[in-house]
C-alpha positions in Angstrom: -11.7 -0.7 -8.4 -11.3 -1.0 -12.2 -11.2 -4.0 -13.5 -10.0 -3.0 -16.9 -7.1 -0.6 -15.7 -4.5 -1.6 -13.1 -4.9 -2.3 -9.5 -4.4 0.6 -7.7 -2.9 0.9 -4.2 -1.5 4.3 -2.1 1.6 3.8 0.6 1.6 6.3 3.0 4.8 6.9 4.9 7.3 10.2 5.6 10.1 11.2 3.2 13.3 10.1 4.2 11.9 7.2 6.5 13.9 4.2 6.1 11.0 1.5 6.9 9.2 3.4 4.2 11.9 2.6 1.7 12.1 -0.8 2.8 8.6 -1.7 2.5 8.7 0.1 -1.1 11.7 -2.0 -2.2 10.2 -5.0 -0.9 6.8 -4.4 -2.5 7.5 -3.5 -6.0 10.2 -6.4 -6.1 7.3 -9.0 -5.0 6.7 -10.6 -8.4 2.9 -9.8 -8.9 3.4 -6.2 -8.4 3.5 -5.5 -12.1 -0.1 -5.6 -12.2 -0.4 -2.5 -9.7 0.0 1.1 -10.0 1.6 2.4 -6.8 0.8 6.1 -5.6 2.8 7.5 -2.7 1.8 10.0 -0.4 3.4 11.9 2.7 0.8 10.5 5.8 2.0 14.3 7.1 0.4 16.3 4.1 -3.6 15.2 5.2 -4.2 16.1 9.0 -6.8 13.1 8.8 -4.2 10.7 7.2 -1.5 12.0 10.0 -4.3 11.0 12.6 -4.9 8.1 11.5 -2.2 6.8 10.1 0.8 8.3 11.5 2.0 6.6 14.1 1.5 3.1 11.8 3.4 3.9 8.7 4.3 2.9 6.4 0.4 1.8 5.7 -0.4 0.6 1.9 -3.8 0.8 1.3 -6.5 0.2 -1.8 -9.3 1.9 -3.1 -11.6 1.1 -0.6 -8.7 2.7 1.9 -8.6 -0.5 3.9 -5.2 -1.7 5.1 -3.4 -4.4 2.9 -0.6 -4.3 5.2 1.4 -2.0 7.6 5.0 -1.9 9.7 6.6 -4.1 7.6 5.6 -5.4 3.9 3.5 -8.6 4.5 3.6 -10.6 1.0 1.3 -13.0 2.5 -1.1 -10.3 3.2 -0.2 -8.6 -0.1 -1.2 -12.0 -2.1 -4.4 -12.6 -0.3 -5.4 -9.2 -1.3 -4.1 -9.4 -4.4 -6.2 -12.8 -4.7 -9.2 -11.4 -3.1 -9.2 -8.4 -5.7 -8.6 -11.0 -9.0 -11.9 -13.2 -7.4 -13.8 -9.6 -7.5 -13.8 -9.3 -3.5 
């Protein structure tokens, strides 16, 4: 991960998936997401992501593609990542 840019992470979930949404809403209100750039992606669109991830969405990952949380938004999870990043991992 780039230090000098913005933390990066990717959700995964399905369009129109109401978990999905929540999880989003409840991630970019969390008040140390304006350090992070958020890319979303369709879990359905990647045959390996479907596999993998499918059946656990929504799944936000980082750059190293491990899982900061899934299901539901975990802020507790969110922050020790978010902590573990800041103290470079």
């Amino acid at each position: 991960m780039d230090s000098t840019g913005p933390l990066r992470l990717l959700l995964m979930g399905r369009p129109e998936c109401g978990l999905c949404e929540e999880f989003e809403a409840e991630l970019v209100a969390h008040p140390d997401f304006t350090s992070i750039h958020l890319d979303q992606v369709d879990v359905d669109s990647n045959a390996d992501w479907q596999r993998r991830y499918g059946l656990r969405i929504p799944v936000l990952l980082d750059d190293w593609s491990e899982v900061v949380c899934e299901g539901r938004f975990d802020a507790a999870s969110f922050e020790t990542w978010l902590g573990d990043v800041r103290r470079g991992r």
